[in-house]
C-alpha positions in Angstrom: -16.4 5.6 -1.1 -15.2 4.8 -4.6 -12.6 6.9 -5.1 -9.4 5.4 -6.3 -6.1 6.5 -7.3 -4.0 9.2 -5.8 -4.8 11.8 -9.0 -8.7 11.3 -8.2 -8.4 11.4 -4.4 -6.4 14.7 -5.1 -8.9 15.9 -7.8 -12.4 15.4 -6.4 -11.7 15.9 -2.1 -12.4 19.7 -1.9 -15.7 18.5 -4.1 -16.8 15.5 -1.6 -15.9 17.5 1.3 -16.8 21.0 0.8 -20.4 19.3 0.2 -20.4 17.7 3.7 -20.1 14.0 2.3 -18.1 11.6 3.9 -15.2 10.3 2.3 -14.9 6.4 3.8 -11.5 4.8 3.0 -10.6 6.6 -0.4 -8.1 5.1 -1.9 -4.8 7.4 -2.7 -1.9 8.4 -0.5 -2.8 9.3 2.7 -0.9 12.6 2.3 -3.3 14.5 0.2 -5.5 14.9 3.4 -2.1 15.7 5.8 -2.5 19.7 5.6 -6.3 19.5 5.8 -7.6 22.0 8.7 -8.9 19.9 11.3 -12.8 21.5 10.7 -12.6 19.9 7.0 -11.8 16.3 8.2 -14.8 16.4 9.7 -16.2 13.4 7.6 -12.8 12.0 6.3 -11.7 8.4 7.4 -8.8 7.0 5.6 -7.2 3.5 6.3 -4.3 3.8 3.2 -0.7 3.1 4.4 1.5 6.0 4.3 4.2 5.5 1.9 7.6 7.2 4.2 7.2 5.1 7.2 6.5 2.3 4.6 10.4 2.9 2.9 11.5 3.5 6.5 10.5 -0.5 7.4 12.1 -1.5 4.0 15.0 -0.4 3.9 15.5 -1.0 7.8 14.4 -4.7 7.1 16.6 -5.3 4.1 20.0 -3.5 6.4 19.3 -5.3 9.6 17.9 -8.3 8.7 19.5 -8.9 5.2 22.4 -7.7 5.6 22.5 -4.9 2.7 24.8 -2.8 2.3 24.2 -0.9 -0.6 20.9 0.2 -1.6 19.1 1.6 -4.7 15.6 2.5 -5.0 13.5 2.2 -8.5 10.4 4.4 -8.1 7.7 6.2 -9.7 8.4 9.9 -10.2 5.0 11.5 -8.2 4.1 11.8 -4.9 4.0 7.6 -4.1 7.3 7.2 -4.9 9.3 10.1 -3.7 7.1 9.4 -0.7 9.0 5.9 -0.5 12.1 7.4 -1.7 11.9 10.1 1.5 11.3 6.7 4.0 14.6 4.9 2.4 16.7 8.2 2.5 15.5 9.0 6.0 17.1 5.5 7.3 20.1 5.4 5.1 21.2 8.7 6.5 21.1 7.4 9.8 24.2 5.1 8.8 24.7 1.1 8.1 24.3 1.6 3.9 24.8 3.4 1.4 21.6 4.5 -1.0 23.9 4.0 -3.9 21.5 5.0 -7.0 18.0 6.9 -7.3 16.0 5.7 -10.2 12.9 7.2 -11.0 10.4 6.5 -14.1 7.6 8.0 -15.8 3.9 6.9 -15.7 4.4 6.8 -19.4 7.6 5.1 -19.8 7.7 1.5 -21.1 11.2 1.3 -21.9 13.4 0.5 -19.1 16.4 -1.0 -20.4 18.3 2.2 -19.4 16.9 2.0 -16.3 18.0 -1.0 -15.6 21.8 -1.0 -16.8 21.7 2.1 -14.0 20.4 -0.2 -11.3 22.9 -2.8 -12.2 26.1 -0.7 -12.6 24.9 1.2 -9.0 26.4 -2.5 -7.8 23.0 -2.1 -4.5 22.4 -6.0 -3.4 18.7 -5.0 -2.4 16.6 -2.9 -5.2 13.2 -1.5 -3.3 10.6 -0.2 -5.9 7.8 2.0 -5.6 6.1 1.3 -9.4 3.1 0.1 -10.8 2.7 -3.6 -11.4 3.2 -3.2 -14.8 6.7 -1.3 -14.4 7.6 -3.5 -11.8 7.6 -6.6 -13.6 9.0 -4.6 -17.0 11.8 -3.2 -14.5 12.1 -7.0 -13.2 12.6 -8.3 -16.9 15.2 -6.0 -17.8 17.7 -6.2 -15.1 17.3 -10.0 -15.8 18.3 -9.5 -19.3 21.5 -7.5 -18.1 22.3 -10.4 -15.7 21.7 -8.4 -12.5 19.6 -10.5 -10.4 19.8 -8.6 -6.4 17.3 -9.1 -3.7 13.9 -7.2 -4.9 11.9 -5.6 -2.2 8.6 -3.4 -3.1 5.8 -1.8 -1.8 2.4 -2.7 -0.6 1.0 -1.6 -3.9 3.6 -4.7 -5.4 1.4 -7.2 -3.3 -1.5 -8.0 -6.0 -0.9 -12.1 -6.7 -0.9 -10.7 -10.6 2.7 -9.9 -9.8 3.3 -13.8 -10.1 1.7 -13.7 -14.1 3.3 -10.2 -14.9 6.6 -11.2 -14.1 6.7 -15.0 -13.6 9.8 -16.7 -12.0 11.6 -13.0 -11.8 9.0 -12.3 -8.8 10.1 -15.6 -6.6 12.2 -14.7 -3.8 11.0 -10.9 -4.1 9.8 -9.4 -0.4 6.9 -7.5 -0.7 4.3 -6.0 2.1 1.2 -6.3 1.7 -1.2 -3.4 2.5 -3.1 -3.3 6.7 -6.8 -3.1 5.2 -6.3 -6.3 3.2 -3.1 -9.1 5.1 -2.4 -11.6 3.4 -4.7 -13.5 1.0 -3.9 -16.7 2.0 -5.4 -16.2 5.8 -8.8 -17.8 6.4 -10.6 -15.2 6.7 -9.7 -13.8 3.4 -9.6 -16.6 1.7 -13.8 -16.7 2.8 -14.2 -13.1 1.6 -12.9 -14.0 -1.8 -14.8 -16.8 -1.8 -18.3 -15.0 -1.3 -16.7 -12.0 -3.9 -16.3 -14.4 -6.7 -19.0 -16.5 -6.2 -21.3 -13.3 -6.8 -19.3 -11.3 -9.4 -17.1 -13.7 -11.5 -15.4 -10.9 -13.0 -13.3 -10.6 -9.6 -11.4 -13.5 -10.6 -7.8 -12.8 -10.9 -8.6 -9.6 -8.9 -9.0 -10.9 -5.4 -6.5 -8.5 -4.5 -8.2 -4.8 -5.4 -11.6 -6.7 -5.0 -10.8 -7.5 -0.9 -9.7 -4.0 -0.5 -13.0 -2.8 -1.5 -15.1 -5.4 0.4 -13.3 -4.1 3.6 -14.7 -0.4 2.5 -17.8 -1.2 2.7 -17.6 -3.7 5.6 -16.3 -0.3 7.2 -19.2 1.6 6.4 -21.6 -0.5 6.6 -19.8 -0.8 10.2 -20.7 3.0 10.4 -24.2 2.6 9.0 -25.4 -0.2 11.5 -23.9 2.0 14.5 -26.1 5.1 13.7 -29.1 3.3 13.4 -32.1 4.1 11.8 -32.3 7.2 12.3 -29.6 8.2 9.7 -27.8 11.3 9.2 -24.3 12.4 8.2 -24.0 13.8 11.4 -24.8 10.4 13.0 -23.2 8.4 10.3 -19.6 10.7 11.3 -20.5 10.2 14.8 -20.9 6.3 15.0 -17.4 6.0 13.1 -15.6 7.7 15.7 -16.7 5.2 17.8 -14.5 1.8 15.8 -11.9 0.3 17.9 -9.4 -2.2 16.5 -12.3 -3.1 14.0 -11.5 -6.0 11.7 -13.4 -6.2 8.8 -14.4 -10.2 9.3 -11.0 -10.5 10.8 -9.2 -9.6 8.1 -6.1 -6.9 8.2 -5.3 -5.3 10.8 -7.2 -3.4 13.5 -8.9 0.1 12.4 -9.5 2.8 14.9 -11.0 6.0 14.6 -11.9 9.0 16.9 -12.6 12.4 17.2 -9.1 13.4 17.1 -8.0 10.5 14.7 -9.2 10.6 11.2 -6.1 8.1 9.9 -7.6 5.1 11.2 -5.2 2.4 9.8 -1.0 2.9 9.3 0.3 -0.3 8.6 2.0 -3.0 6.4 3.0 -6.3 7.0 6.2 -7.7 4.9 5.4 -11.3 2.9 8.0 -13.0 0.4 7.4 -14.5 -2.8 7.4 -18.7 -2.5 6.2 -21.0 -4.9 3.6 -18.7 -6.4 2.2 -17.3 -2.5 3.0 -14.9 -0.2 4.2 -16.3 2.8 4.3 -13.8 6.1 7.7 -12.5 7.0 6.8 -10.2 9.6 4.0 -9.4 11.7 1.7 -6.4 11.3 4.1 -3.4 11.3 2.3 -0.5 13.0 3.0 3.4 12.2 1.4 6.3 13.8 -1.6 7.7 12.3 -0.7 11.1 10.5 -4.1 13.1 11.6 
């Protein structure tokens, strides 16, 4: 536990897991461990949405439900957001719109203005992005100022309630999913969490969001823990893992499995829309199959 961030994940696995630890929800795409051989996944048990099935349901949503027609996607240029660039592609080409412009960004880049006027001219009446909050609400900002004000869509990574502060009224309207680890923030079970969270570390105010996805990481081991017993080993501690069904960290997301043959425990999104400073569920949980 306690990795975070795709780079890190990416950076410090071979390290975690060529020294027989297990690696309990890290937090990066889900990819990184796809090519693993199956002996080195031993002790790996991720629960992070993968982002092509996750551009799949968007751009799916925003055809047949929305009626789009033309689409353009506004993403990160690394693994995240090709990865949701790869999901949009995959349905476009299937017919029913057109993927009318491809717009990625740097982590570095803070002006968008040219990004935006690209967006705008592409003419697409749904925009999906696959940024950073930060460049989501700077990317937000500048089509305003160009006047070009289409329906926003966005990733799970999109879903943290600082979206509403970062880019204010531009954000209303805007569908978003949120990530199957954490649901909605609003549901009663969360809301307890985040009650308990910032009760005991007031710092977490204003970051209910990353502060619920790791509460359910260490609901999940401790899951793991109080199934091998007391007589603890990694062994046992790998062992007792494969062993959670449809587990819901005090009912919250949605259901995690493991097994000896599943090491991807948790594949799924569910699609919210911006109202009046909330989230407010669109969809049901959207389930994709487990990539290992």
């Amino acid at each position: 536990m306690g990795l975070l961030g795709t780079a890190i994940v990416g950076a410090t696995k071979d390290v975690a897991i060529g020294a027989g630890v297990p690696l309990v929800a890290p937090f990066g795409n889900a990819r990184i461990f796809a090519r693993e051989p199956r002996e080195r996944m031993q002790g790996v048990f991720v629960i992070n949405t993968d982002y092509p099935p996750e551009g799949e349901f968007l751009a799916t949503h925003a055809i047949r439900q929305l009626k789009a027609k033309k689409l353009a996607v506004f993403y990160q240029n690394d693994a995240y957001g090709r990865g949701g660039l790869d999901g949009v592609r995959k349905v476009v080409a299937t017919g029913g719109a057109h993927l009318v412009a491809e717009i990625p960004y740097e982590l570095s880049d803070r002006a968008l203005g040219t990004h935006a006027l690209k967006l705008k001219e592409s003419g697409a009446d749904v925009v999906i992005l696959y940024p950073t909050t930060t460049h989501g609400a700077l990317i937000l900002k500048e089509m305003a100022t160009h006047g070009y004000r289409p329906t926003v869509m966005a990733s799970f990574t999109l879903a943290d309630p600082l979206m509403f502060t970062l880019a204010g009224a531009l954000w209303e309207g805007a569908y978003v999913n949120v990530a199957g680890q954490v649901g909605p923030l609003t549901a009663p079970e969360a809301v307890r969490v985040i009650e308990i969270l910032t009760r005991l570390a007031p710092s977490l105010k204003g970051k209910e969001y990353a502060g619920l996805y790791g509460a359910v990481s260490m609901m999940l081991a401790v899951e793991g823990l109080k199934r091998a017993g007391r007589e603890l080993t990694r062994e046992r501690f790998v062992a007792a893992l494969e062993t959670v069904r449809d587990f819901r960290a005090e009912g919250i997301g949605a259901p995690i499995t493991f097994g000896p043959e599943r090491r991807h425990g948790l594949n799924a999104v569910m699609l919210m829309r911006a109202e009046k400073g909330k989230l407010v569920p669109v969809t049901g949980w959207q389930l994709f199959p487990p990539l290992y």
